[in-house]
C-alpha positions as CSV (number, residue, x, y, z in Angstrom):
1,X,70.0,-12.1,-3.4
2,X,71.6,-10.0,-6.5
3,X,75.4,-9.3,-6.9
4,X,76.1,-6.0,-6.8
5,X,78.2,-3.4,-6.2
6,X,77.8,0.2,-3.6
7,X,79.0,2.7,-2.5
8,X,78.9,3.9,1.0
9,X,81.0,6.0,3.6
10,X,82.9,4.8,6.3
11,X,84.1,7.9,8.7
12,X,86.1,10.1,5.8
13,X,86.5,7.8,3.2
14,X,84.3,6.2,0.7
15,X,84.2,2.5,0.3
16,X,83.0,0.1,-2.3
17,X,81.2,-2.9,-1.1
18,X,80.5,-6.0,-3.5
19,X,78.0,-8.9,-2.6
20,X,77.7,-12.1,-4.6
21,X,74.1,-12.8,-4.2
22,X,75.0,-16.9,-4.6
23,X,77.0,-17.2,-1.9
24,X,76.7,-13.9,0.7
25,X,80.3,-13.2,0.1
26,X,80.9,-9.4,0.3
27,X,83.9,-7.4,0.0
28,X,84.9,-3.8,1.5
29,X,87.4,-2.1,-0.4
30,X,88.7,1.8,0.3
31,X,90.3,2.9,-2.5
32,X,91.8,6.2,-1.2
33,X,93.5,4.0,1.8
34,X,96.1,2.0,-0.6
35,X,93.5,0.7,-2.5
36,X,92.9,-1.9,0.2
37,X,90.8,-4.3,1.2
38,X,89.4,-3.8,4.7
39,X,86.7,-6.9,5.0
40,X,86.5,-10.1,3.7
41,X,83.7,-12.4,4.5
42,X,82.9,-15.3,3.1
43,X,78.8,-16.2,3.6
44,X,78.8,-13.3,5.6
45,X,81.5,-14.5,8.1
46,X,84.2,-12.0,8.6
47,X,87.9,-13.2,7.5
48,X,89.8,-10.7,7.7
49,X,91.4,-8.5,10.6
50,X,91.1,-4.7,10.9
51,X,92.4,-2.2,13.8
52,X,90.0,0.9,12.9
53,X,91.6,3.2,14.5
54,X,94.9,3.0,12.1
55,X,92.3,2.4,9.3
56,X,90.7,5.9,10.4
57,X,93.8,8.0,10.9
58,X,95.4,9.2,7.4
59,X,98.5,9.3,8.7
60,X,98.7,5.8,10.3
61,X,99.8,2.8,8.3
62,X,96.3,0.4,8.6
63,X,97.5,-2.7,10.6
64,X,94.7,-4.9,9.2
65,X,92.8,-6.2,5.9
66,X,94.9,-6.9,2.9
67,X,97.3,-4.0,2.2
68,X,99.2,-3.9,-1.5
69,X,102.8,-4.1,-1.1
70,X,104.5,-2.2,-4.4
71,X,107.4,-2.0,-5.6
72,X,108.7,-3.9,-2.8
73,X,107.4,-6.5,0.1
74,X,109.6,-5.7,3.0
75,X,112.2,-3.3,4.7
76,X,115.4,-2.1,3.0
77,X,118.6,-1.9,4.7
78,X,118.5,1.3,6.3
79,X,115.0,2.4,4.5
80,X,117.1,3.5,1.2
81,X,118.9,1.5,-2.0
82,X,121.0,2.2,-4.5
83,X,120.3,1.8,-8.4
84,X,122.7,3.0,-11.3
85,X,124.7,5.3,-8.9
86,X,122.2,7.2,-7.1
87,X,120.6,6.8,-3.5
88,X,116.8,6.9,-2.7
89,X,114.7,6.5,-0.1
90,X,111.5,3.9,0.4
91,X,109.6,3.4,3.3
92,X,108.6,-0.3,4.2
93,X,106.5,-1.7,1.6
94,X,106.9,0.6,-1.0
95,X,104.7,3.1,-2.0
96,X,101.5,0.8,-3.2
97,X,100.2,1.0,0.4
98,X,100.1,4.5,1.0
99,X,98.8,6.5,-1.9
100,X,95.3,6.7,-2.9
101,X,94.1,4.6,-5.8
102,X,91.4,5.7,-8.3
103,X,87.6,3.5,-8.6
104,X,87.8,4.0,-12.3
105,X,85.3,0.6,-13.3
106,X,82.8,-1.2,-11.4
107,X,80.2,-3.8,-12.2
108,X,78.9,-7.5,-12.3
109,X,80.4,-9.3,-15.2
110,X,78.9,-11.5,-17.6
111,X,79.5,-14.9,-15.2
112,X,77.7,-12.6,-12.6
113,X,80.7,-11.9,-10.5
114,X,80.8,-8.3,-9.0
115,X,84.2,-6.4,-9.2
116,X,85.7,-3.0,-8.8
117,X,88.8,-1.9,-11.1
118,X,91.2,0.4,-9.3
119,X,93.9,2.4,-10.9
120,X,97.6,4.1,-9.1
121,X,99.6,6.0,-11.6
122,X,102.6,7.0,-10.3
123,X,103.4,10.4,-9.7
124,X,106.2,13.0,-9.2
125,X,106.7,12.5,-5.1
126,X,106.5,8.8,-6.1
127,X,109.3,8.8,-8.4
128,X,112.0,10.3,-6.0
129,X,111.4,7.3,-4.4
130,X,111.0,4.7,-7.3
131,X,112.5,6.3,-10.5
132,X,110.4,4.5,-13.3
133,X,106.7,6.1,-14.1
134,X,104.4,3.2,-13.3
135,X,100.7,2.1,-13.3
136,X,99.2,-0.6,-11.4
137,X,95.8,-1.6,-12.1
138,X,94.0,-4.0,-9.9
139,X,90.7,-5.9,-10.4
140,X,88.8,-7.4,-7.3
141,X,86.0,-9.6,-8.0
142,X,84.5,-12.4,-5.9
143,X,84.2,-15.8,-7.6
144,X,82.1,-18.3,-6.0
145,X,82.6,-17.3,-2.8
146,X,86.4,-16.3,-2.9
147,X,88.0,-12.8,-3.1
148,X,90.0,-13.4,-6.3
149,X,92.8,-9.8,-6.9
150,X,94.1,-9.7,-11.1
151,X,96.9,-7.5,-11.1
152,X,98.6,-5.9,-13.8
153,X,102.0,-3.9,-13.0
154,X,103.1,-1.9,-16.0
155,X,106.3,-0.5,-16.3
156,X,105.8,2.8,-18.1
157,X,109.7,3.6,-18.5
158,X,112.5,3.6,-20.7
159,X,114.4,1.3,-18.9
160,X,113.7,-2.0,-16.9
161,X,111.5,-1.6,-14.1
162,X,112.9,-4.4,-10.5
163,X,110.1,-4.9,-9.0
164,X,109.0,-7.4,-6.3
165,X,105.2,-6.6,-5.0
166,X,103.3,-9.0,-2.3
167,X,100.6,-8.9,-0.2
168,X,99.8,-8.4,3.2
169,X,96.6,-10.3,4.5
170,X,95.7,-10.0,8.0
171,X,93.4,-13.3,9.1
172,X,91.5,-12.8,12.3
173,X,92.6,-15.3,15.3
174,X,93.1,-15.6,18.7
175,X,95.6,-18.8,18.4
176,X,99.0,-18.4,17.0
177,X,99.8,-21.8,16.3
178,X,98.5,-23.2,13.1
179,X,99.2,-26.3,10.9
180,X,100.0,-25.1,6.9
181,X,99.3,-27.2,3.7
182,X,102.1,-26.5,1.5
183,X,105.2,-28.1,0.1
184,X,107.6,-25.9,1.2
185,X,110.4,-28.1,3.2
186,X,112.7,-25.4,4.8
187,X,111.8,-22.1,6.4
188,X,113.7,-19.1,7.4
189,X,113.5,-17.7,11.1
190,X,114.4,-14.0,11.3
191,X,114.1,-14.1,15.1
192,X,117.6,-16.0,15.1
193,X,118.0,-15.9,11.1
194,X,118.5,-20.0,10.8
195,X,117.3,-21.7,8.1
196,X,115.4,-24.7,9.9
197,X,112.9,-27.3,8.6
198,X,109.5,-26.9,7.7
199,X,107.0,-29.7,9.2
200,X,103.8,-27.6,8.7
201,X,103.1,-26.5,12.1
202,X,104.4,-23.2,13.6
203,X,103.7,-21.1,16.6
204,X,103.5,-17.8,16.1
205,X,102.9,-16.7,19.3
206,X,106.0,-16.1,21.0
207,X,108.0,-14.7,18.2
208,X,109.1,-10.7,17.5
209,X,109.8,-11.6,14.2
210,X,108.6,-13.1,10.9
211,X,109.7,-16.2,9.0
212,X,109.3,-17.1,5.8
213,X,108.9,-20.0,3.6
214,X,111.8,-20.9,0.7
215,X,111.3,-23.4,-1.4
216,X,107.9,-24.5,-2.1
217,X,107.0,-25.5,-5.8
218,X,103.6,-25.3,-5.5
219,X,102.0,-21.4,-5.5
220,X,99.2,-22.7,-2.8
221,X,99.2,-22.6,0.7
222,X,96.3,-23.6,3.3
223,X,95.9,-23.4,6.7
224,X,92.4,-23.5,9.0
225,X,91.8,-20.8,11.6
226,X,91.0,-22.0,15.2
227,X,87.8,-21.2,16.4
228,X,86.7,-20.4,13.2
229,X,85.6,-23.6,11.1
230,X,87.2,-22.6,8.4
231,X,90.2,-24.0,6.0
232,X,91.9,-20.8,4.3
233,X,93.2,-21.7,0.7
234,X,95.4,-19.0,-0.9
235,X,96.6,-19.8,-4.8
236,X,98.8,-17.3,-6.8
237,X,100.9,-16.5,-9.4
238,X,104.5,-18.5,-9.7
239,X,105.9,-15.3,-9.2
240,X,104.9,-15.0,-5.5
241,X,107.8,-17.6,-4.5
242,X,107.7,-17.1,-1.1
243,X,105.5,-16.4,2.0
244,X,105.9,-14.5,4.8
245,X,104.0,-15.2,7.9
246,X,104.1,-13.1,11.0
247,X,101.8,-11.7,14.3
248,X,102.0,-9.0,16.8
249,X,101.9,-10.1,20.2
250,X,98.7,-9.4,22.0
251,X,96.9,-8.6,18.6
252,X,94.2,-11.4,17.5
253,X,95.6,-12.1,13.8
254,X,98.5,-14.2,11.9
255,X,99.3,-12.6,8.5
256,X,100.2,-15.0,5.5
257,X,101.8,-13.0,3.2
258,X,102.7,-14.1,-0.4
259,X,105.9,-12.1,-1.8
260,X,107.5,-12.0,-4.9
261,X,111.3,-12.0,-3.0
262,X,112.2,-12.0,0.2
263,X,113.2,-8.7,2.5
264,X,115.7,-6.4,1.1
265,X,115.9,-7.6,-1.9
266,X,116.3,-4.5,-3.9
267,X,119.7,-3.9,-1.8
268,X,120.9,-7.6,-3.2
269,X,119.0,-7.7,-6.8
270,X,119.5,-11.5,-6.6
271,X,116.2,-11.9,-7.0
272,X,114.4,-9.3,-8.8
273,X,111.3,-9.7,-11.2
274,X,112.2,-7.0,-13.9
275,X,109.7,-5.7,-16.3
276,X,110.5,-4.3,-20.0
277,X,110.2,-1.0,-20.7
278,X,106.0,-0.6,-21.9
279,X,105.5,-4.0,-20.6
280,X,103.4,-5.2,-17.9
281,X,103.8,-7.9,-15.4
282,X,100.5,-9.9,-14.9
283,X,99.7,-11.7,-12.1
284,X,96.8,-13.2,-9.7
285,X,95.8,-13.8,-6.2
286,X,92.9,-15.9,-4.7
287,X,91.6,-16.0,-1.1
288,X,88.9,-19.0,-0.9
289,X,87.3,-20.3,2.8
290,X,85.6,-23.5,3.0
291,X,83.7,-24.8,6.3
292,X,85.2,-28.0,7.5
């Protein structure tokens, strides 16, 4: 089997599709949906969650796949901010998420890994939310079997661009209560917002809300999916210092959600990656899934 690349519809919107040959990994991206990722599935077996029917209706945010969360991973306090003086709005997760992405480059490299390129350039509606011009380009590629996502975020401003972006993976699973590989010794509970310790095994299941991970000093994080025979190994950039992790109850998925800072963190600016005017911030993401 060849890697490769296609094109193909799916209801109104066309997808790309890569395929390592070595491996049967394939990939199902929809640029004009957030430039997302709607399937994952490593040897052919499906990773990722996806309710189609939010994926299918334009005006729905997709609850599923791997959205892009840009400028910022969260809420803010009352959907707005403020920044030298003036007041603007943001919906949750910024803007990344909900503005259609352009398929300018696709392709099997020279190490035989296929990959699509994907472009957002910011535009005039974009900047009455986030007042710095921007452009985010995004390269998907599978490598040996994992879905590896090099981002660059350029700030193309005159002034210093805050930014904190993250990601939003949605993992198929019916049980709630997994046991996570990381470092990380503390964890904060927004259900009751304590700061309790982190042992490695959590129960999703009966909470509303999210928690998230504070101080690991290690950018990895693994976990394996019941019923599913599979350890999940997700490795990032140092910027991504914490991770979220969250479910819906009655919905088969647990999200693990790497972020650059935590919620509402442009109404604090604490914690704020800032990027020079005509710089760019670069930074990576790999999803891997070995059998056990």
């Amino acid at each position: 089997m060849i890697s490769n690349v296609r094109e193909y519809n799916d209801g109104p919107y066309k997808m790309l599709e890569l395929t390592e040959g070595q491996s049967g990994t394939t990939v199902s991206l929809c640029p004009e949906r957030g430039g997302i990722v709607t399937s994952f599935a490593p040897a052919g077996e499906e990773l990722f969650y996806l309710d189609r029917a939010t994926f299918l209706d334009p005006a729905a945010n997709i609850r599923g796949g791997n959205p892009v969360l840009f400028p910022v991973s969260g809420q803010l306090q009352d959907g707005g901010y403020e920044l030298y003086g003036r007041s603007y709005r943001m919906k949750n997760h910024g803007l990344a998420r909900i503005s259609p992405w352009i398929a300018e480059e696709t392709g099997v490299n020279g190490d035989g890994e296929p990959y699509a390129r994907l472009r957002l350039t910011s535009t005039g509606e974009m900047l009455a939310s986030f007042p710095f011009p921007f452009e985010l380009v995004f390269t998907y590629l599978i490598r040996r079997g994992s879905l590896v996502i090099l981002q660059e975020y350029r700030n193309l401003s005159n002034g210093r661009m805050p930014v904190y972006p993250g990601f939003h993976p949605y993992f198929a699973t019916k049980g709630k209560e997994l046991e996570y590989t990381s470092d990380a010794s503390l964890y904060l509970d927004y259900n009751d917002g304590l700061t309790k310790e982190f042992t490695g095994k959590l129960d999703l299941g009966p909470l509303q809300e999210a928690v998230v991970l504070l101080d690991a000093h290690t950018p990895r994080i693994s976990f394996r999916l019941p019923g599913n025979g599979r350890r999940v190994t997700m490795e990032y950039s140092s910027e991504f210092r914490y991770v979220m992790l969250w479910t819906a109850e009655g919905k088969d998925f647990v999200c693990v959600e790497p972020w650059m800072a935590m919620n509402g963190e442009l109404n604090r600016g604490d914690e704020l990656v800032w990027v020079s005017p005509g710089d760019a911030l670069h930074a990576f993401l790999t999803i891997g899934a070995a059998r056990e």
